[in-house]
C-alpha positions in Angstrom: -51.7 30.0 -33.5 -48.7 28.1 -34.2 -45.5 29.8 -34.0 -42.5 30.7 -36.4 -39.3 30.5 -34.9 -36.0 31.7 -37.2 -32.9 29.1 -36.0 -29.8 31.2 -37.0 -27.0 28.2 -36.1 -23.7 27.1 -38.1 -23.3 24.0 -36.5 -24.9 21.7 -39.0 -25.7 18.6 -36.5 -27.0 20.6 -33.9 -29.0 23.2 -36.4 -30.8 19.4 -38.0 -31.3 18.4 -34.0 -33.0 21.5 -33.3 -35.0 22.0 -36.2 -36.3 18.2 -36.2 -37.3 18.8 -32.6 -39.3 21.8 -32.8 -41.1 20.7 -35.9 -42.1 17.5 -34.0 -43.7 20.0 -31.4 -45.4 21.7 -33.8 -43.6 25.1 -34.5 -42.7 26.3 -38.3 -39.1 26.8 -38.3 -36.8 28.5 -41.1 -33.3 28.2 -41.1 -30.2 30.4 -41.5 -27.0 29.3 -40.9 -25.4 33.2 -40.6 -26.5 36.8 -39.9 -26.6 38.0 -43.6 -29.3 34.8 -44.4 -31.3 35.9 -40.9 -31.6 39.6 -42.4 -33.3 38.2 -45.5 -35.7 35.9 -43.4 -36.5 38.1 -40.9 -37.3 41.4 -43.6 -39.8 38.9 -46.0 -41.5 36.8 -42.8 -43.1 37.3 -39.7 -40.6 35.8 -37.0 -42.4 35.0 -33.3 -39.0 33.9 -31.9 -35.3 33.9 -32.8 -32.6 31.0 -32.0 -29.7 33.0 -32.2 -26.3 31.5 -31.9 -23.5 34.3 -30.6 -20.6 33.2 -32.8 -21.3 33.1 -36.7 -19.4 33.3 -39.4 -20.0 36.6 -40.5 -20.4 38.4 -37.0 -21.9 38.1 -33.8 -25.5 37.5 -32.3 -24.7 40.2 -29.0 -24.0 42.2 -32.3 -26.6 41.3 -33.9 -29.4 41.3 -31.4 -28.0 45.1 -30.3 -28.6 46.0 -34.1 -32.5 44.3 -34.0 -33.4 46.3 -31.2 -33.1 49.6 -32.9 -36.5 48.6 -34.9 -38.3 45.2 -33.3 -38.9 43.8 -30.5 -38.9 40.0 -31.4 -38.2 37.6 -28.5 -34.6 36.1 -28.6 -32.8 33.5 -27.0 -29.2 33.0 -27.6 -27.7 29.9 -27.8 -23.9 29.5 -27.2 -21.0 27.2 -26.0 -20.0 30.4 -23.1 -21.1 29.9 -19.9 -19.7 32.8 -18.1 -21.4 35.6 -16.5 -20.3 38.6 -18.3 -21.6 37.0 -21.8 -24.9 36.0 -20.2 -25.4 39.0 -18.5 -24.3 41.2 -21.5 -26.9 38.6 -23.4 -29.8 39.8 -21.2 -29.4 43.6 -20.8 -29.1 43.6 -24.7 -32.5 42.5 -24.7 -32.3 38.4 -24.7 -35.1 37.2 -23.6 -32.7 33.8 -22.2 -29.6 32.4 -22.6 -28.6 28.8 -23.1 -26.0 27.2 -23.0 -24.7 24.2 -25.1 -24.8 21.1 -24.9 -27.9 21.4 -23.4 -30.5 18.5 -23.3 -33.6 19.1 -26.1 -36.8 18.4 -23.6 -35.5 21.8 -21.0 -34.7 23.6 -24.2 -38.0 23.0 -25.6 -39.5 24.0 -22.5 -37.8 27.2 -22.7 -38.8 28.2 -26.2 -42.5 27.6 -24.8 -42.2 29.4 -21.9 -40.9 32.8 -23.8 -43.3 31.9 -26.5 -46.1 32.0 -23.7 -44.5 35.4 -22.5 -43.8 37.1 -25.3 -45.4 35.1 -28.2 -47.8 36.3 -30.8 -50.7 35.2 -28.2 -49.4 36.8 -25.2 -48.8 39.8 -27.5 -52.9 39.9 -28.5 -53.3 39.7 -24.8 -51.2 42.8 -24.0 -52.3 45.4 -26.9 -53.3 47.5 -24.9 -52.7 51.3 -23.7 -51.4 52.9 -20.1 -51.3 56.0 -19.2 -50.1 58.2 -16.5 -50.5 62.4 -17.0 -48.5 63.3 -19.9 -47.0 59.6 -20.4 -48.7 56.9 -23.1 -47.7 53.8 -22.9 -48.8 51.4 -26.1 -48.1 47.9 -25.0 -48.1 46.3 -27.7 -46.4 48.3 -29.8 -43.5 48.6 -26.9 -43.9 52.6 -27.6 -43.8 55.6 -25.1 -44.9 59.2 -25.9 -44.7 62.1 -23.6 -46.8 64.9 -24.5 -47.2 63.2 -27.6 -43.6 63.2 -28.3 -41.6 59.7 -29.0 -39.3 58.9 -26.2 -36.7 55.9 -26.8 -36.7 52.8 -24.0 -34.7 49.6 -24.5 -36.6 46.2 -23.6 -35.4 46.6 -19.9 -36.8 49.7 -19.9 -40.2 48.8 -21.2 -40.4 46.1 -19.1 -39.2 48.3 -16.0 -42.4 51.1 -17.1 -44.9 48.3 -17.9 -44.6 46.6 -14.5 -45.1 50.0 -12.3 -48.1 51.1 -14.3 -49.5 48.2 -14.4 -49.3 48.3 -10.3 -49.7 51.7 -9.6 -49.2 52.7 -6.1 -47.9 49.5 -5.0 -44.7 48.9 -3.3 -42.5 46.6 -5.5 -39.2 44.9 -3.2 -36.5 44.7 -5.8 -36.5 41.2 -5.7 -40.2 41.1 -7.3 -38.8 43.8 -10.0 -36.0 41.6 -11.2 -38.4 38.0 -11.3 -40.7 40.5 -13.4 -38.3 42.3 -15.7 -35.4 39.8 -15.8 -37.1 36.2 -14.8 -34.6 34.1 -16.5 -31.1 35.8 -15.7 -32.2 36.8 -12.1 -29.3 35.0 -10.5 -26.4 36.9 -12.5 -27.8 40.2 -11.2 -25.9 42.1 -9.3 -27.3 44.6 -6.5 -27.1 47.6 -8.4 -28.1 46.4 -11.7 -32.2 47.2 -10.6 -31.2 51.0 -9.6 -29.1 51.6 -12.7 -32.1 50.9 -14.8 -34.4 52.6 -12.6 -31.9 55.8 -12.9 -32.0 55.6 -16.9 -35.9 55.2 -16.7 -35.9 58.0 -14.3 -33.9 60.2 -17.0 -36.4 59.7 -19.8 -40.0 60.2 -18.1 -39.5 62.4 -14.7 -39.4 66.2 -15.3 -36.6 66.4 -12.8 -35.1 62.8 -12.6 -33.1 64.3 -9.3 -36.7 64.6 -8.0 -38.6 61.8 -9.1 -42.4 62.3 -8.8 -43.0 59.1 -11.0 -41.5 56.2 -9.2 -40.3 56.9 -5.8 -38.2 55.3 -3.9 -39.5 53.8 -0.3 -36.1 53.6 1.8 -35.3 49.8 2.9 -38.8 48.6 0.7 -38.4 49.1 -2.8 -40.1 51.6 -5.4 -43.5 52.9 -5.9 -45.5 54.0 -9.0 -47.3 57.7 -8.5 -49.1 57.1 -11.8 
C-alpha cells in the first residue's frame, strides 16, 4: 500500500525538493504551503503522514500538531530550521513522531519518513488493530482508545504508547531505558531523567483506582516498572 504523505512547507525550493524526492520513491504527496490549506487536505483525504514545518505563515506546526491531536492520531514529523532542545523536545511530547532539522541531506530524510511509515504507517496500523485488556481497562489499538468500565478515558500519544508497551509485556520488568527506546525512539537523547516518571505519574492518574497506590504498574526500586495486568 503506497502511502499519502501531506508536505505543509512555505519554502518554495525546498517544498519542490521534497516533493520530487518522495514521488521518485514512490509515495503520493499533496501539497500545502500553510495551515489553513492542510485543514482542507487533511478533512477531504486520507493522510498516512504529515511533513509539518513549525513556522508558517498563518501559525505554528507545535500549534498545529497540539490542535490534531484532539481528534487523530496521524504520524508527524516536523521539519524546522531550530535545532535546540526545548523545541525538539516540546516537538516530541506534543506527539511528533521526529523532528528534523534543516538543511538536512534528502537520502537520511527519506529514510526517516520510511522508518515512521514502517512504525506507524497504514500497514503497521493493520498489523496492530487489535484489542488488550486488563480487568476493567480496554485497550483498542488501533483506534488508540481506552475505556474503563466502559467509560472513555483521554491519553495523549505518550500515553498510549506508555499503556500499549506494559500490556503488551505483562509482568515483565521494563529498565527505563528500554521504556524511552519504545515510547520515544527518535528523541531519546533530549530526555531528561524525570521525563519517564512524569508520564508514568499522569498514566498512573487516569487508570489506577488509587494512583498513590498503584496496583497497575508498579514500580521495582533500582529496576524499572512492572505491568500487573
Amino acid at each position: 500500500m503506497n502511502a499519502t504523505i501531506l508536505l505543509v512547507e512555505d519554502d518554495e525550493a525546498l517544498h519542490r525538493g521534497i516533493q520530487f524526492t518522495l514521488q521518485h520513491e514512490g509515495f503520493q504527496v499533496l501539497s500545502a504551503r500553510d495551515l489553513e490549506g492542510a485543514r482542507i487536505l487533511l478533512r477531504d483525504n486520507e493522510i498516512h503522514l504529515l511533513l509539518l514545518d513549525v513556522q508558517l505563515p498563518d501559525g505554528n506546526g507545535f500549534d498545529f500538531c497540539s490542535e490534531l491531536r484532539e481528534s487523530r492520531d496521524t504520524p508527524i514529523i516536523f521539519l524546522t530550521a531550530s535545532d535546540q532542545e526545548f523545541d525538539i523536545v516540546r516537538g516530541l511530547d506534543l506527539g511528533g513522531d521526529d523532528y528534523i532539522t534543516k538543511p538536512f541531506r534528502l537520502r537520511e530524510f527519506t529514510s526517516r519518513v520510511q522508518a515512521v511509515l514502517r512504525r506507524r504507517g497504514p500497514i503497521a496500523r493493520e498489523e496492530e488493530a487489535s484489542l488488550l485488556t486488563a480487568g476493567t481497562l480496554s485497550l483498542n489499538v488501533g483506534e488508540m482508545r481506552l475505556e474503563k468500565r466502559g467509560q472513555d478515558v483521554p491519553l495523549s500519544v505518550t500515553e498510549f504508547r506508555l499503556l500499549r508497551l506494559f500490556m503488551t509485556h505483562p509482568r515483565s520488568v521494563l529498565s527505563k531505558d528500554q521504556i524511552i527506546q519504545q515510547v520515544w525512539p527518535d528523541g531519546a537523547e533530549v530526555l531528561d531523567d524525570n521525563t519517564v516518571a512524569v508520564n508514568i505519574r499522569r498514566l498512573r492518574e487516569k487508570i489506577e483506582e488509587d494512583p498513590q497506590q498503584p496496583q497497575r504498574i508498579v514500580t521495582v526500586r533500582g529496576a524499572g516498572y512492572r505491568w500487573n495486568g
